[in-house]
Kinemage of the C-alpha trace (Angstrom):
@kinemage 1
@onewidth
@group {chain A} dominant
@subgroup {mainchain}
@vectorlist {calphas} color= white
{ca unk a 1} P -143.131 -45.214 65.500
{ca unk a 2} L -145.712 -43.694 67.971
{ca unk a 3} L -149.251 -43.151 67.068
{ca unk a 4} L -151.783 -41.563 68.749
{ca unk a 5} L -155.360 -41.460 68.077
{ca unk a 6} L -158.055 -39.123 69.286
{ca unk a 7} L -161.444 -37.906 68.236
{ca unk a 8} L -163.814 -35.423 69.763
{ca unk a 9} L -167.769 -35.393 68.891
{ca unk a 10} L -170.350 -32.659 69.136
{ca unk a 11} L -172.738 -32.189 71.732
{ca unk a 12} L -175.148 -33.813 69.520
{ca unk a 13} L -172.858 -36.363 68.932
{ca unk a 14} L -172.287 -37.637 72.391
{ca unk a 15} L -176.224 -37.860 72.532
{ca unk a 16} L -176.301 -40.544 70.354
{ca unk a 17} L -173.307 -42.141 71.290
{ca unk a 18} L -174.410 -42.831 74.643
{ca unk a 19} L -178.005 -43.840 73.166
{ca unk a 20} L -176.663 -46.348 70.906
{ca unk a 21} L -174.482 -47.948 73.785
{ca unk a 22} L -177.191 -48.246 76.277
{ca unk a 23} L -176.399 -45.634 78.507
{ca unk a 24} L -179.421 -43.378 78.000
{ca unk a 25} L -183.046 -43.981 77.004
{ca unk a 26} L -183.282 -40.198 75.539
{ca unk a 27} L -181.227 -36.855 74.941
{ca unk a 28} L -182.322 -33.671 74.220
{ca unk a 29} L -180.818 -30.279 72.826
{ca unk a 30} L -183.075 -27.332 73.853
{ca unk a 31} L -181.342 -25.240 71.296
{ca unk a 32} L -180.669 -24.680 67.854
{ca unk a 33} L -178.148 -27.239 66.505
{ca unk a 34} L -176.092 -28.135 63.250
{ca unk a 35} L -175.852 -31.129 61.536
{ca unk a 36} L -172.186 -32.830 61.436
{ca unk a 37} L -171.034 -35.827 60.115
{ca unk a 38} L -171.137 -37.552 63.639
{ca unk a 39} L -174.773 -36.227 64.405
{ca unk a 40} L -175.888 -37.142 60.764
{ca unk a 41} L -174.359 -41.268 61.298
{ca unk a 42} L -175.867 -41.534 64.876
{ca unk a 43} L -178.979 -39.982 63.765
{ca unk a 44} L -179.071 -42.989 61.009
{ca unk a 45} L -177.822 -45.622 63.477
{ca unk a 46} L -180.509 -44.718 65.945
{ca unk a 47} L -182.872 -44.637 63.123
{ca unk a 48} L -181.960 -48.160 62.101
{ca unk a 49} L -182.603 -50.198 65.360
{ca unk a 50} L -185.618 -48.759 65.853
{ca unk a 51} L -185.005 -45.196 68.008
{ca unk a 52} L -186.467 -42.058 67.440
{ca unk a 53} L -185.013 -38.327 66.369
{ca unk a 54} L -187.443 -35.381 66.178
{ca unk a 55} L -187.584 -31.633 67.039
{ca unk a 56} L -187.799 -31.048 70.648
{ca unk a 57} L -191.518 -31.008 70.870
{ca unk a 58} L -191.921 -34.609 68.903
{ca unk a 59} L -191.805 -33.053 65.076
{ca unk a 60} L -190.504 -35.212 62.287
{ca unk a 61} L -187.156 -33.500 60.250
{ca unk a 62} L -187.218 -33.622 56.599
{ca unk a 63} L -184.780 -35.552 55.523
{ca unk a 64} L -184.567 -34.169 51.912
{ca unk a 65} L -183.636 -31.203 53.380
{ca unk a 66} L -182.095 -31.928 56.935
{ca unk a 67} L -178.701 -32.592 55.536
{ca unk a 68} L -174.733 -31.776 56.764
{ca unk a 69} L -174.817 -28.280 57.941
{ca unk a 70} L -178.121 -27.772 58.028
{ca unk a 71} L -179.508 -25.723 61.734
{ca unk a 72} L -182.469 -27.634 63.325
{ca unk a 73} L -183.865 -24.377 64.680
{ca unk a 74} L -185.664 -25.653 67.090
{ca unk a 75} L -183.961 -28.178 68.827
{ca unk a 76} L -184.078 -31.977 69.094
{ca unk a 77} L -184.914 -35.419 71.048
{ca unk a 78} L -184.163 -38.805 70.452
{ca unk a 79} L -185.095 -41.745 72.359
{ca unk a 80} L -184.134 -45.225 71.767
{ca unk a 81} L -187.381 -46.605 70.843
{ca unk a 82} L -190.878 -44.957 69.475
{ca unk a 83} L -193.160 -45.637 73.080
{ca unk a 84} L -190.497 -43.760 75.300
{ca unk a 85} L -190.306 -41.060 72.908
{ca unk a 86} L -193.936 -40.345 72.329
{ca unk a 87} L -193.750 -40.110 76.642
{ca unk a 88} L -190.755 -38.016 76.344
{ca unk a 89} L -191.997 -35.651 73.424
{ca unk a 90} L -194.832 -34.974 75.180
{ca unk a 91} L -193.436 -34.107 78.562
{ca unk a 92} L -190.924 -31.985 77.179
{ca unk a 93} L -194.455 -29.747 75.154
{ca unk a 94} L -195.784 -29.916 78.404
{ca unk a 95} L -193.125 -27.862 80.420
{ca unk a 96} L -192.421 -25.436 77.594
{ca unk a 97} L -195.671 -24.603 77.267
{ca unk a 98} L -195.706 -21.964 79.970
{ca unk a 99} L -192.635 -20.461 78.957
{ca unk a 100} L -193.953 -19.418 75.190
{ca unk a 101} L -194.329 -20.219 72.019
{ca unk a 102} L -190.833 -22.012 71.441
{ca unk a 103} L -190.248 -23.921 69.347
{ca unk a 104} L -193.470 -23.405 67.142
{ca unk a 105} L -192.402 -19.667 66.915
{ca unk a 106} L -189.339 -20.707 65.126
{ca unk a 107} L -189.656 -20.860 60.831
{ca unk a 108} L -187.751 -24.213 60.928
{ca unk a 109} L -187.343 -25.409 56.930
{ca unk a 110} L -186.063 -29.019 58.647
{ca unk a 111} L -189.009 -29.557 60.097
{ca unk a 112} L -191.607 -32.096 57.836
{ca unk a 113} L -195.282 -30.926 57.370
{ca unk a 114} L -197.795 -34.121 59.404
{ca unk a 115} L -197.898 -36.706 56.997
{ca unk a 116} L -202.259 -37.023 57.811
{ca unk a 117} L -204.139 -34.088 56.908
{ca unk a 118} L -205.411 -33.106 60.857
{ca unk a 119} L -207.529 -35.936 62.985
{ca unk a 120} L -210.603 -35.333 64.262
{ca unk a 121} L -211.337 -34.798 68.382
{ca unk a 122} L -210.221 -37.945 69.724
{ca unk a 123} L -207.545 -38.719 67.064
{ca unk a 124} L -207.863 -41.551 63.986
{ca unk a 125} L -209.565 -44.847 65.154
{ca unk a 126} L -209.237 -46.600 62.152
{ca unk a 127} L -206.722 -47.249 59.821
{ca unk a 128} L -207.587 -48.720 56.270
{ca unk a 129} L -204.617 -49.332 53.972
{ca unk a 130} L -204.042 -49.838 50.337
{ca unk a 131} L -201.773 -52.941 48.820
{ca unk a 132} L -200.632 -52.589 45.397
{ca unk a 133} L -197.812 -50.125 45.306
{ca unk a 134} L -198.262 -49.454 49.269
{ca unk a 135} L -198.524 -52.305 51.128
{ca unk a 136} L -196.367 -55.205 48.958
{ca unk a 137} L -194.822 -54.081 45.983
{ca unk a 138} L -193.538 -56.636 43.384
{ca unk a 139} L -189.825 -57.838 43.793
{ca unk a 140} L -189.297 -58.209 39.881
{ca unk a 141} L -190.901 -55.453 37.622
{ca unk a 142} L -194.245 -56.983 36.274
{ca unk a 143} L -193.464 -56.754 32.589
{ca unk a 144} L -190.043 -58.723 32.990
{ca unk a 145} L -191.650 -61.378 35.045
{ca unk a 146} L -194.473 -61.818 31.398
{ca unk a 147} L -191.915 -62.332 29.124
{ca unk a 148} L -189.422 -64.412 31.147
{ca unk a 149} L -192.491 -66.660 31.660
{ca unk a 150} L -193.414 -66.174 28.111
{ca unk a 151} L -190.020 -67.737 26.880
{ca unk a 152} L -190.369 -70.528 29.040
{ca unk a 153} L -193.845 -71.538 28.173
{ca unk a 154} L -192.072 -71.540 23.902
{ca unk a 155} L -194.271 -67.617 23.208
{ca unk a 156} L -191.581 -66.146 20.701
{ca unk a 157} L -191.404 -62.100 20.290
{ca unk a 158} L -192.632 -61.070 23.830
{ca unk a 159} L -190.057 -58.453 25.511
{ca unk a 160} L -191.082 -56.312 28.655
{ca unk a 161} L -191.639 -53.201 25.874
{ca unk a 162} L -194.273 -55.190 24.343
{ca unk a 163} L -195.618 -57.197 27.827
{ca unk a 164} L -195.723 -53.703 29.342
{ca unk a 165} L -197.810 -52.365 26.180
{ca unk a 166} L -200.329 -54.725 26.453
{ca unk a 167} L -200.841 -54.441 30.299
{ca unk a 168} L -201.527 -50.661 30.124
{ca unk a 169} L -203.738 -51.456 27.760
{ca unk a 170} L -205.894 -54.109 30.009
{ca unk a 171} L -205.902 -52.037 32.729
{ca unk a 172} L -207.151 -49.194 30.789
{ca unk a 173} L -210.287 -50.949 29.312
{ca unk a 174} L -213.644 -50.528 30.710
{ca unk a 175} L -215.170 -53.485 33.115
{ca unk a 176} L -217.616 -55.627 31.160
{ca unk a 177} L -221.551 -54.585 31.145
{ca unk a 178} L -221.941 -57.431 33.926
{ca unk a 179} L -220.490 -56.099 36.114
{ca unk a 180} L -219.747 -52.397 35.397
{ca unk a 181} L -218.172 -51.112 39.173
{ca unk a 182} L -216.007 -53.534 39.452
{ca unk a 183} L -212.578 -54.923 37.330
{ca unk a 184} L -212.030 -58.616 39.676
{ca unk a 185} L -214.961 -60.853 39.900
{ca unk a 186} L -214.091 -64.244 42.064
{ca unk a 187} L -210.183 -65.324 41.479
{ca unk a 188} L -209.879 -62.230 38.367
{ca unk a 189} L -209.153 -64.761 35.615
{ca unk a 190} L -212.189 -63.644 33.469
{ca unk a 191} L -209.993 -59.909 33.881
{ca unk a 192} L -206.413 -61.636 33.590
{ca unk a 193} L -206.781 -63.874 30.592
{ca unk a 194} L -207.425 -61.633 28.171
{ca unk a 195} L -205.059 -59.089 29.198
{ca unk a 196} L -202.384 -61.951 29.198
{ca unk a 197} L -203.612 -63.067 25.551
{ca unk a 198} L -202.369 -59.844 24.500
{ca unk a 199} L -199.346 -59.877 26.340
{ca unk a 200} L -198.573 -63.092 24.622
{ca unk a 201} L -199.752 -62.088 21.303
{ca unk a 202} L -203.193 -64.073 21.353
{ca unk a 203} L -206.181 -62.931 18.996
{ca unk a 204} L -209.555 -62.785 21.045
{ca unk a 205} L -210.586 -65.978 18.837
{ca unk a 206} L -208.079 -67.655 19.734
{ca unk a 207} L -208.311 -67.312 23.422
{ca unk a 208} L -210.619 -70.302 24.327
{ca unk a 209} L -209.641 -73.363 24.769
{ca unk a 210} L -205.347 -72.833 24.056
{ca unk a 211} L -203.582 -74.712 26.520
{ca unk a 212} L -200.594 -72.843 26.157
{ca unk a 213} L -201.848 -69.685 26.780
{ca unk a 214} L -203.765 -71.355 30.094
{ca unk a 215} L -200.230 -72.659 31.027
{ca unk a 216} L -198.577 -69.170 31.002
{ca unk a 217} L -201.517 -67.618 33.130
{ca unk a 218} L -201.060 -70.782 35.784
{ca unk a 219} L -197.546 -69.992 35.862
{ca unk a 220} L -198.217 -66.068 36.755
{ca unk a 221} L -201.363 -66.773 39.392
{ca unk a 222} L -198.443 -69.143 40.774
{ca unk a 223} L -195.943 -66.520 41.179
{ca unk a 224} L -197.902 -63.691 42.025
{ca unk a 225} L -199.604 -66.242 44.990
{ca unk a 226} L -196.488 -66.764 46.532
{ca unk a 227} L -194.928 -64.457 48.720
{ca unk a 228} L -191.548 -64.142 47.592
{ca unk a 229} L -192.659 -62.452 44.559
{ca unk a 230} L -193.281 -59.378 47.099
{ca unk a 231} L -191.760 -56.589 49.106
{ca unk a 232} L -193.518 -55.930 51.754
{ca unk a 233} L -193.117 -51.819 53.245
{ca unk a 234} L -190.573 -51.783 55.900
{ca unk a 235} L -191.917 -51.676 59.278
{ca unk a 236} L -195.596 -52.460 58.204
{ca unk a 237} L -196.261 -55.407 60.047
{ca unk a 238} L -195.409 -54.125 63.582
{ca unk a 239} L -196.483 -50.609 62.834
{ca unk a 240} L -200.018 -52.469 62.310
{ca unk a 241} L -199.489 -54.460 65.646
{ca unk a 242} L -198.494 -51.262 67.235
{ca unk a 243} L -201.675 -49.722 66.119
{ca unk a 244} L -203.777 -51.952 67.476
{ca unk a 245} L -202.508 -52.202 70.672
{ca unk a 246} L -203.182 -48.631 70.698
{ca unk a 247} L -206.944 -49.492 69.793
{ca unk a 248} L -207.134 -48.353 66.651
{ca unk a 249} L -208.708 -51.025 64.498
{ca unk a 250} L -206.253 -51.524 61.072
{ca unk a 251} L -208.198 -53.172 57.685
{ca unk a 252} L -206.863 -53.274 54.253
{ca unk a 253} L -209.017 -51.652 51.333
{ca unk a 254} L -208.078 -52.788 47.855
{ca unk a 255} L -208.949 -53.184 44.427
{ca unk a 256} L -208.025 -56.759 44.407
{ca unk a 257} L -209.477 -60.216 43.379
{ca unk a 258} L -210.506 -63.065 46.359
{ca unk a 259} L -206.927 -64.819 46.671
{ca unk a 260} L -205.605 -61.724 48.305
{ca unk a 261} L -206.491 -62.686 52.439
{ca unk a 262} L -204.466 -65.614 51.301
{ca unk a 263} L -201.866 -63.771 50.004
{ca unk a 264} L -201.738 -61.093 53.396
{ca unk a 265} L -201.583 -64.079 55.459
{ca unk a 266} L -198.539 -65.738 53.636
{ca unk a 267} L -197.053 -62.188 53.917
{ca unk a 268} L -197.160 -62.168 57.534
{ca unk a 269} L -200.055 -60.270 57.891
{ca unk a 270} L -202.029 -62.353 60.270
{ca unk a 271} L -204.721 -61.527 62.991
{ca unk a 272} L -202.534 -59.820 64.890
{ca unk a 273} L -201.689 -57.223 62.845
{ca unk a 274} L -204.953 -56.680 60.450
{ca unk a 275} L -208.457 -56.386 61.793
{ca unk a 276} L -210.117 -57.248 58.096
{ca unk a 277} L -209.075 -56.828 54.475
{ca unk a 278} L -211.705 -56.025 51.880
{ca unk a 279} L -211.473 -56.599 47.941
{ca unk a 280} L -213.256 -55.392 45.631
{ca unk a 281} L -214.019 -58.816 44.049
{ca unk a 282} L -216.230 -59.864 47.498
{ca unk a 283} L -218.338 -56.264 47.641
{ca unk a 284} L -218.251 -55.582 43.945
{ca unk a 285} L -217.466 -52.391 43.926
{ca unk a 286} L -213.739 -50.709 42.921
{ca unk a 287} L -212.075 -47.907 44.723
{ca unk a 288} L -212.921 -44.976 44.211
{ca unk a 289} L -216.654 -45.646 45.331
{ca unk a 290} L -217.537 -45.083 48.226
{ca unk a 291} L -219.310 -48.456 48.623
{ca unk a 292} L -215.605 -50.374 49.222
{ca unk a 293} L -214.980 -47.651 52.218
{ca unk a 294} L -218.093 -48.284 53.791
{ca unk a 295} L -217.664 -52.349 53.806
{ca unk a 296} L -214.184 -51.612 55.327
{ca unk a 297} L -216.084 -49.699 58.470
{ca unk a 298} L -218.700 -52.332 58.845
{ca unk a 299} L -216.399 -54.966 58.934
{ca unk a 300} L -214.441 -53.368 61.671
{ca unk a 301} L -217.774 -52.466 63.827
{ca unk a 302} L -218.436 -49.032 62.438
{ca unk a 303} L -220.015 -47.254 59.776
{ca unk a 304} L -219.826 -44.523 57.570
{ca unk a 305} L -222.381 -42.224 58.550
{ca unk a 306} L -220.830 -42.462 62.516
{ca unk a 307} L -217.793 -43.075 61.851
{ca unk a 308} L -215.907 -42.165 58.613
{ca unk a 309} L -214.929 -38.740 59.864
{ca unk a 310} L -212.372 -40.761 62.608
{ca unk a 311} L -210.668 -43.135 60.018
{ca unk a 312} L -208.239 -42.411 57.064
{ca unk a 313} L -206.988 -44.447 54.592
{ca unk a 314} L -203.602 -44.451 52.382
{ca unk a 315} L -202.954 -45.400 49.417
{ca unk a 316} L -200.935 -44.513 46.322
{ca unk a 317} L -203.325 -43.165 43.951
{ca unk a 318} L -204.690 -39.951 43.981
{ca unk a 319} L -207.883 -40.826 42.672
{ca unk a 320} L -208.585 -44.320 44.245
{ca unk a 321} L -207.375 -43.988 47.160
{ca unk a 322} L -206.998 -40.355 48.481
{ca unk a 323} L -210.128 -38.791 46.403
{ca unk a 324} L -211.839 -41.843 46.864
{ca unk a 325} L -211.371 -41.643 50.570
{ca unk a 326} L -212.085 -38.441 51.307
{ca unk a 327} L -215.408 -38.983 49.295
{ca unk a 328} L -215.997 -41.214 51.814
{ca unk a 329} L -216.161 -38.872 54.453
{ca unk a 330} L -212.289 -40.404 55.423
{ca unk a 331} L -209.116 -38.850 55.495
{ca unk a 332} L -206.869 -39.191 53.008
{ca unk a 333} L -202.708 -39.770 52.818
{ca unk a 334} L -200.747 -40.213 49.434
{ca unk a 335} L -197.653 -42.997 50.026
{ca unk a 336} L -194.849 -41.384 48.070
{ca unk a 337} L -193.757 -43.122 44.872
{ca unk a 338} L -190.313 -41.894 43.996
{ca unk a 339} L -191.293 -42.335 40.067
{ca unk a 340} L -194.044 -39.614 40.762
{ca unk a 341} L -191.858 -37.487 43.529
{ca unk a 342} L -195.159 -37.250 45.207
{ca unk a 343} L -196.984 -38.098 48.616
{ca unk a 344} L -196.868 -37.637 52.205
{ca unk a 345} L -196.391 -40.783 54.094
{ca unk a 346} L -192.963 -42.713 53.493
{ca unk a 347} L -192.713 -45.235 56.244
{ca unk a 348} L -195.271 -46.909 57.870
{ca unk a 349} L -193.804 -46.689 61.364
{ca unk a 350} L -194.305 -43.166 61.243
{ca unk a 351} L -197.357 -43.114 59.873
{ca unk a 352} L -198.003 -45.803 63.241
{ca unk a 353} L -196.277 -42.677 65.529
{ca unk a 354} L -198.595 -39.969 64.049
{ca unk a 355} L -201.618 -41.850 64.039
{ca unk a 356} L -201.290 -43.413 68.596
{ca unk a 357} L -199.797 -39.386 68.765
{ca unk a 358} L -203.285 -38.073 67.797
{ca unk a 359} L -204.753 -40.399 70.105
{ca unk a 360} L -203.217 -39.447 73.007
{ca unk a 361} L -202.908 -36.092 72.473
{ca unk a 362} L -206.790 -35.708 72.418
């Protein structure tokens, strides 16, 4: 029997092909292109070791709608890793700009909106990030990590209906009169132990002094202190390095109690990659007020009357983070949450790329 086996790719294609074996640092296709299967699986490969695929003036595609078939209108470049491409990007604007208005002239539905709403002269010079639900995420869902350590510490009737219940419920109270701005004070217990009494099914009067219910909220500070409990966003840690290479100082802003530094540094998030990280337990004040923003500039060497209109901050609430922000005089990006179908930023390395773009483009 005699077999004989033969393929052909697309012009597109052979870009990547020769990317992914070394044989290029970038390609580009001055004209309007289709998606195939073969441009769609080097697009992903390139994608997953760290290269770049854009428009050919540097825009991001939109991958909910960029799919098999689709035209990219206005062309594309891909390098094999982000530094060459911003370089090559922004060459390839600067000879087209004499020749007209291609490709911005084109209506191209593949092409993403900016993820930031639009920097200020000089591009964004500080970067202040949220953690819960942005920066780590927790690996097992919160309510199923209450009652599996409710069973083992003998608390009979708690399920992750009932756990979840009682959390919502805790999170919606109001701060006590002490200390009405704020929900953490010191290491959050005075906050936690309640809201884990219900979980477990404790009465208020019954709350002091029960061992058992102090062993069950040991056993969930010890979980939630130890990094394996978290997911940390993909690419965040060199993204932040990246960044500040780039001189743009990176902080974290969150509505956290004191054990979180810790908790960053365990996570890999070390002095390389953050230049501070403020909770709300240490300046007493929750997101959205504007007092949290404005200890996030000072620590970095700035303030908010100077300096607020040059930093944004991302987050995943609307209100906290994003109206919060901008009420600080910052700018203000929403990190998508698929349960929502909402927000602009989904990876931190772009967020990195749009962020050193501004800079240099200014």
């Amino acid at each position: 029997m005699s077999l004989r086996v033969g393929f052909k790719v697309s012009a597109s294609g052979y870009h990547y092909l020769m990317l992914l074996e070394g044989e290029a640092q970038g390609a580009m296709l001055l004209r309007e292109g289709a998606k195939k299967w073969d441009t769609c699986a080097g697009e992903a490969l390139l994608r997953a070791i760290g290269g770049c695929t854009t428009d050919a003036v540097g825009r991001k595609y939109d991958y909910a709608h960029n799919l098999n078939g689709v035209l990219n209108l206005s062309g594309s470049a891909s390098s094999v890793d982000a530094n060459f491409h911003r370089a090559f990007t922004r060459e390839i604007r600067r000879t087209l700009s004499p020749l007209g208005r291609y490709p911005y002239d084109v209506p191209d539905a593949s092409i993403r909106p900016p993820l930031l709403p639009p920097a200020p002269r000089g591009g964004w010079k500080i970067l202040t990030v949220d953690v819960g639900g942005c920066l780590l995420a927790p690996i097992e869902p919160v309510a199923k990590t209450y009652a599996r350590l409710a069973m083992t510490r003998g608390f009979e009737g708690v399920t992750e209906k009932s756990a979840k219940t009682a959390i919502r419920a805790g999170f919606s109270a109001p701060p006590p009169a002490s200390h009405p701005n704020v929900r953490y004070v010191g290491d959050g217990k005075s906050f936690w132990r309640p809201l884990v009494a219900g979980a477990m099914g404790v009465a208020p009067d019954e709350i002091e002094g029960n061992a058992k219910l102090e062993g069950v909220l040991d056993d969930l500070y010890a979980h939630y202190e130890d990094p394996r409990s978290w997911r940390v966003a993909h690419g965040a840690r060199e993204a932040f390095r990246a960044l500040r290479a780039h001189g743009v100082k990176v902080a974290v802003v969150s509505n956290w109690d004191t054990r979180l530094p810790k908790l960053l540094r365990d996570c890999g998030f070390d002095e390389s990659s953050l230049d501070a990280v403020i909770v709300s337990a240490e300046v007493m004040a929750d997101k959205p007020d504007r007092k949290i923003f404005a200890a996030a500039l000072e620590a970095v060497g700035a303030s908010l009357d100077r300096d607020a209109s040059s930093a944004v901050h991302v987050g995943d609430s609307v209100v906290n983070d994003v109206e919060g922000a901008v009420g600080a005089g910052f700018g203000g990006a929403l990190m998508f949450a698929p349960e929502m179908r909402e927000g602009n930023v989904y990876d931190f390395t772009e967020l990195a790329d749009e962020i050193i773009e501004s800079r240099l483009e200014s």
